[in-house]
N, C-alpha and C positions, 0 to 999 in steps of 0.2 A: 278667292280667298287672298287676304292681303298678308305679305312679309312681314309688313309693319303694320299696327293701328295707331288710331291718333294719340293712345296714351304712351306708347313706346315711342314715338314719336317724339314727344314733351321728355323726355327721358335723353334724347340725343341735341336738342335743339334748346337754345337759350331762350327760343320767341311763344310769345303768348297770345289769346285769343284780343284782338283781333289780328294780330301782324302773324300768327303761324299760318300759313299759308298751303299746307303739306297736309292732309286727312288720312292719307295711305300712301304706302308704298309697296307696289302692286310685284314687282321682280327688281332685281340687283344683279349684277355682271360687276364686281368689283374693277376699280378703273376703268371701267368702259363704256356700261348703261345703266339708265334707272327709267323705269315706272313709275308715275309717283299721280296720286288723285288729291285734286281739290275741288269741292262739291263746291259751288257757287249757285247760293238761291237769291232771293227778290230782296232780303234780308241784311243782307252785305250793307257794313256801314259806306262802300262808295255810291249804293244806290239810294242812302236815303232822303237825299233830297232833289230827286230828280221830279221833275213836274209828271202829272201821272195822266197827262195825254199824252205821253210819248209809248209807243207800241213796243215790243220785245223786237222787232228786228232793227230801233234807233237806238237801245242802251248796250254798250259794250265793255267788254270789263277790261279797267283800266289797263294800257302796258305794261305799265311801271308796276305793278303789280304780279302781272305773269313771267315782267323779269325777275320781281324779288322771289317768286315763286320756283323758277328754277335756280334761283341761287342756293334756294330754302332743298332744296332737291340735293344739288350739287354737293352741298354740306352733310 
């Protein structure tokens, strides 16, 4: 069971579908720790143009996103 859902979510964060990056927030430890889920499927606009003989263990999900992802956390 999550803390947070992705509509309370939207309620705390300025960012919208595609840039929220946060689907849940799964525990909080104020100042300390977070939980937080992002469901990444096949769907994701950075997979949509990837060539489609490339297998699931060559596509990976950008950095630069799992860093905006814990910033989206952090906030």
């Amino acid at each position: 069971m999550s803390l947070f859902n992705y509509a309370e979510i939207q309620t705390m964060l300025p960012h919208r579908y595609p840039f929220l990056l946060i689907d849940a927030v799964l525990s909080l430890e104020a100042n300390r720790s977070i939980v937080a889920v992002k469901c990444v499927t096949g769907t994701e606009p950075c997979y949509a143009r990837l060539p489609e003989e490339l297998t699931s263990r060559h596509i990976v999900y950008p950095r630069c996103l799992i860093v905006e992802s814990f910033s989206q956390a952090g906030a």
